[in-house]
Phi, psi and omega in degrees: 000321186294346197280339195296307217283348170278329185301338202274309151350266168339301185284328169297293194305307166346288194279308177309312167303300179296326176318308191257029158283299184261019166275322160310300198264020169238061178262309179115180195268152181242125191223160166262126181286154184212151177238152170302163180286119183079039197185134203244015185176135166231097216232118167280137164289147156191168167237163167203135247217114166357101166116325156322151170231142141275119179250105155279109162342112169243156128259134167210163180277161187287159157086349182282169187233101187265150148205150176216155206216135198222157182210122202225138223295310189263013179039044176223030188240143176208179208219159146219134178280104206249173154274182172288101152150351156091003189273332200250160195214157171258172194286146202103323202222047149273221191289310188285009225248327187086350220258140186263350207191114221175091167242178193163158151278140190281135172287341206223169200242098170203206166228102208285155161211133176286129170231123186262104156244207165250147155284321191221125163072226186276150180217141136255157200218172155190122224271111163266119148257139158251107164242183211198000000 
């Protein structure tokens, strides 16, 4: 009986290490957006794999005018615009929101992050940001 309840132990720690293994390596790409020199907007190619998040970087200023615009071969990559910590969204472009297409004035002087998913399976995608 002790060998059973260690193995069953054993086979349980197994399956939690890979879980939480293959959760490290499904964060999806974390990037900082840059813009060319003498240029207010830029746009990535990216993909993102059922489950996956792809997170971009802005730093912008209070009072800048961001839009971002996002377009996928199957209309299924969608976006949400956060504050630094991922706890607040701006209003248009939260949890619920779905949103593909999302301009607005920045309330704060921060490093806003985009977060890129799929609504339905695997999404390519392509990310426009503009600020102003």
């Amino acid at each position: 009986m002790f060998k059973s309840f260690t193995r069953r132990r054993i086979v349980a720690a197994i399956f939690v290490c890979a879980f939480a293994f293959s959760s490290i390596l499904a964060q999806g790409v974390k990037q900082k957006v840059r813009f060319a020199r003498g240029s207010s907007s830029t746009t990535i190619s990216g993909a993102v794999i059922r489950g996956e998040r792809d997170r971009y970087y802005v730093g912008a200023k209070q009072g800048q005018k961001m839009s971002v615009k996002i377009t996928s071969l199957e209309d299924n990559a969608v976006f949400q615009i956060f504050l630094p910590g991922e706890q607040e969204a701006l209003s248009g472009a939260g949890e619920e929101d779905d949103a593909m297409n999302w301009s607005g004035e920045l309330p704060d002087d921060a490093e806003y992050v985009i977060v890129v998913g799929g609504t339905r399976g695997n999404a390519s995608y392509k990310l426009t940001v503009s600020i102003k």
